[in-house]
ZAVEXRO-895764 format. One line per field, with one value per residue: x, y, z of N, C-alpha, C in turn; residue number from 1. Coordinates in steps of 0.02 Angstrom, whole numbers, plus 50000, padded with zeros to 5 digits. Layout:
N
n.east: (X, ...)
n.north: (Y, ...)
n.up: (Z, ...)
ca.east: (X, ...)
ca.north: (Y, ...)
ca.up: (Z, ...)
c.east: (X, ...)
c.north: (Y, ...)
c.up: (Z, ...)
resi: (NUM, ...)
This chain:
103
n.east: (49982, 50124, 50110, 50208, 50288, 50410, 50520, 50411, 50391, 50272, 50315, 50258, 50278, 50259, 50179, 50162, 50001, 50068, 50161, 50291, 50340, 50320, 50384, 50519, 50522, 50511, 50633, 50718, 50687, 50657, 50778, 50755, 50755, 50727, 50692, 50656, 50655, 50532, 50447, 50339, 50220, 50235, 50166, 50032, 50015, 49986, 50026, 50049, 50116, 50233, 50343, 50459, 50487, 50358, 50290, 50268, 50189, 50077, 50064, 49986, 49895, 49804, 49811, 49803, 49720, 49716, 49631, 49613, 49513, 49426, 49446, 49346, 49220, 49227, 49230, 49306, 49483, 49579, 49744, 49857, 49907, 49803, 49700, 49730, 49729, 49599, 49552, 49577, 49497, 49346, 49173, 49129, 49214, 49294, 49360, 49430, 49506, 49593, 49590, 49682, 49621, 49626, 49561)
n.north: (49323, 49402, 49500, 49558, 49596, 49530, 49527, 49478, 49352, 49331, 49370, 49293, 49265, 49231, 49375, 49490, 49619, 49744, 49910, 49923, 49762, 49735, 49828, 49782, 49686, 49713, 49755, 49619, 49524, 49603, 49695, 49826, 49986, 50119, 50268, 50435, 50427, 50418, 50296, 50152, 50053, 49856, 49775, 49659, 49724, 49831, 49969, 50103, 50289, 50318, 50373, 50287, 50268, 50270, 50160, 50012, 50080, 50108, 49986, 49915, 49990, 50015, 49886, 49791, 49808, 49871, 49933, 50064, 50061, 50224, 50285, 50317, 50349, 50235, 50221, 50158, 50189, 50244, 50250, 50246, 50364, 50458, 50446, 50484, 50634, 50629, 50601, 50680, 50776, 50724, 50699, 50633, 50602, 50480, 50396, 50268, 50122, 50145, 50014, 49931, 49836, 49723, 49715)
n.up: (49831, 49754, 49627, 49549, 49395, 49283, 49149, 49077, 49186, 49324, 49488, 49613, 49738, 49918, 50006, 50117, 50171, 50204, 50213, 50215, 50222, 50088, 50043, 50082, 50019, 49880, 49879, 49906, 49809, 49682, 49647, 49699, 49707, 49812, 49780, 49722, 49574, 49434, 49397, 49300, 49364, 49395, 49434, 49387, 49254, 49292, 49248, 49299, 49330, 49426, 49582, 49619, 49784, 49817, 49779, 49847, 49945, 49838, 49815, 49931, 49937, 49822, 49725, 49836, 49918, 50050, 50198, 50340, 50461, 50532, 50676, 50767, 50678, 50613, 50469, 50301, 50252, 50133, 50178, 50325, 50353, 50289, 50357, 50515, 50453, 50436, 50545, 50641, 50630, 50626, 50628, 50731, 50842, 50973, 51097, 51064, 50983, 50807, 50676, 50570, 50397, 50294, 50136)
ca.east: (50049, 50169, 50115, 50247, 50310, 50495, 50525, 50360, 50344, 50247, 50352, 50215, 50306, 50211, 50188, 50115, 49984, 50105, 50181, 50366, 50365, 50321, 50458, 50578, 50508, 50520, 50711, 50771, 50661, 50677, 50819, 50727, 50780, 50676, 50715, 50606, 50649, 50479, 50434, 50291, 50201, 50238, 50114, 49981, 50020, 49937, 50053, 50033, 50190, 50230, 50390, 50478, 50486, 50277, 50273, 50258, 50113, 50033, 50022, 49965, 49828, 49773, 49824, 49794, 49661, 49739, 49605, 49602, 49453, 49416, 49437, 49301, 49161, 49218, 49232, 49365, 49510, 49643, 49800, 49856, 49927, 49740, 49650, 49764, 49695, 49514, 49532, 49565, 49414, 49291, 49127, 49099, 49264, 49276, 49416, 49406, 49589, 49606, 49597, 49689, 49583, 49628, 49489)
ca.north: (49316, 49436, 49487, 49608, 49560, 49523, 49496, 49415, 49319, 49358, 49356, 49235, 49237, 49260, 49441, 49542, 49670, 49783, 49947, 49912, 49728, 49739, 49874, 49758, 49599, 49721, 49759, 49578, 49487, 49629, 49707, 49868, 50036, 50156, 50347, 50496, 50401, 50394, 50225, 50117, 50010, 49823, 49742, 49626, 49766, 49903, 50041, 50167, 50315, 50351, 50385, 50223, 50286, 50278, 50103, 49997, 50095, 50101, 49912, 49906, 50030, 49986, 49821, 49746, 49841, 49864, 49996, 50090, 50117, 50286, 50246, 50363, 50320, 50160, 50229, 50143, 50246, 50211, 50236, 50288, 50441, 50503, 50406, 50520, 50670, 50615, 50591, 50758, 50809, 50664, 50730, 50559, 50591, 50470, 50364, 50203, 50141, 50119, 49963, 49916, 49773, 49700, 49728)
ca.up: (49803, 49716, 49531, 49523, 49315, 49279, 49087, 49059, 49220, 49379, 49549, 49624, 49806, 49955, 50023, 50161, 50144, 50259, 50183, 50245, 50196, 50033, 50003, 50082, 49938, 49805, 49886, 49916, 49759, 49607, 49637, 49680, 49749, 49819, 49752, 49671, 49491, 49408, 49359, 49294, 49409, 49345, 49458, 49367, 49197, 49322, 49235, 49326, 49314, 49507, 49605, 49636, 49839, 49826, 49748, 49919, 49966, 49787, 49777, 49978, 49960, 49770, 49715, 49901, 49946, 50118, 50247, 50388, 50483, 50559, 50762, 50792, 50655, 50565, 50383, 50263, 50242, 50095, 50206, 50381, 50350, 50268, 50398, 50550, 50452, 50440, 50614, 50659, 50598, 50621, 50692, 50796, 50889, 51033, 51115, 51041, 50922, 50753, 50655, 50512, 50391, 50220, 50091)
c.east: (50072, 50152, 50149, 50285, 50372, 50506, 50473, 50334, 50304, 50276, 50292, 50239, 50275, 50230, 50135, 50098, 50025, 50155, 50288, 50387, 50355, 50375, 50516, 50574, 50550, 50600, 50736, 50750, 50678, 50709, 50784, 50758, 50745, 50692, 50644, 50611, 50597, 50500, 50356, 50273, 50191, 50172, 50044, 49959, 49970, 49976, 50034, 50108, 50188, 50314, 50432, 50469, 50419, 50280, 50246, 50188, 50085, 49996, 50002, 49889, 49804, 49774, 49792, 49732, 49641, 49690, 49629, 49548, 49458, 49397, 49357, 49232, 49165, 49229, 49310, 49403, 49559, 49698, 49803, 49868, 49858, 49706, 49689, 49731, 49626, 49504, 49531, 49518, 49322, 49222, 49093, 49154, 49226, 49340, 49453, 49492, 49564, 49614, 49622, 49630, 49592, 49543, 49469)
c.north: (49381, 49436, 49545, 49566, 49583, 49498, 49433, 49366, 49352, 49332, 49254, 49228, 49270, 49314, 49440, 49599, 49754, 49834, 49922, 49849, 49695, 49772, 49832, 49693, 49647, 49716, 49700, 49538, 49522, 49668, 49793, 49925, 50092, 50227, 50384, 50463, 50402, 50340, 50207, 50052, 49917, 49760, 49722, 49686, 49841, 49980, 50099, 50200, 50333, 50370, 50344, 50227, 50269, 50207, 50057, 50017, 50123, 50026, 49904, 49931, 50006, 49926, 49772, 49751, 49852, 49952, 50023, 50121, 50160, 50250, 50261, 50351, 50249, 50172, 50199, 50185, 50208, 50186, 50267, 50342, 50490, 50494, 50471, 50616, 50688, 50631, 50637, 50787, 50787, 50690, 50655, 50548, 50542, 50443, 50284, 50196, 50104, 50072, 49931, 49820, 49771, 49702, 49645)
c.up: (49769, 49660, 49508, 49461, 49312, 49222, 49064, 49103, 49300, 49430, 49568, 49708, 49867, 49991, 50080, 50162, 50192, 50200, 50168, 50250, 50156, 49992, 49995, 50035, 49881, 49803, 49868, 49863, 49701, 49611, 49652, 49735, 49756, 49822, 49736, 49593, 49502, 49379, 49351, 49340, 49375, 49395, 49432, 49306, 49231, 49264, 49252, 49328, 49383, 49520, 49631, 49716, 49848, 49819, 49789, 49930, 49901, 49790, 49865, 49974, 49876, 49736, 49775, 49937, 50031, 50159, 50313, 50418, 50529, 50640, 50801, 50751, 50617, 50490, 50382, 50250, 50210, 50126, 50265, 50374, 50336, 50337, 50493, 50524, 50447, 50509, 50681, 50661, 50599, 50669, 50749, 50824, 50968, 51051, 51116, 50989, 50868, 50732, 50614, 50486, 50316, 50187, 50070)
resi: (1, 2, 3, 4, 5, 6, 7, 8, 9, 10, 11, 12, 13, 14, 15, 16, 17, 18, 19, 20, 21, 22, 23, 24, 25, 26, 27, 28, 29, 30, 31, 32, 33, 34, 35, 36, 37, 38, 39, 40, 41, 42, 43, 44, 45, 46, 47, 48, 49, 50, 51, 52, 53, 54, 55, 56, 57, 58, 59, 60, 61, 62, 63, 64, 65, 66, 67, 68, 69, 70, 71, 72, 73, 74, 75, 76, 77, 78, 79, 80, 81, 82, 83, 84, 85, 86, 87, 88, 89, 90, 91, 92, 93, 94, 95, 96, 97, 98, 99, 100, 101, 102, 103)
């Protein structure tokens, strides 16, 4: 569920660990708009200070504990975008695809 906090209570409404529709909860549930503003992360009192634009994939990859394993050896990788440069580099290149897998 949703523990993004709204004057004391916790959303509570069901989410998916998916980068792009979490953004669109925070859009159509807290009123939220996604810029460079810094903000505090209000998810389960995480406070963390980020870039409201990041937020989405803060609470995917730390809150959710959303992976990507490496196509080529299997290691956990925070997010795609790292997991694309791991994979550049991976000394167990082979031809095998990528997996995403909730933690």
């Amino acid at each position: 569920p949703c523990m993004w906090s709204s004057h004391g209570c916790q959303c509570g409404g069901r989410i998916e660990g998916e980068k792009n529709r979490i953004a669109q909860h925070l859009r159509d549930y807290h009123n939220f708009v996604c810029d460079e503003e810094q903000m505090t992360c209000l998810w389960d009192r995480c406070g963390t200070v980020l870039q409201r634009r990041n937020v989405a994939r803060h609470i995917v990859t730390f809150h959710l504990g959303v992976k990507v394993l490496c196509k080529h050896c299997g290691i956990p990788i925070s997010r795609q975008d790292a997991n694309k440069k791991h994979e550049k580099s991976c000394a167990s290149a082979s031809k095998v695809g990528a997996t995403v897998y909730p933690r």
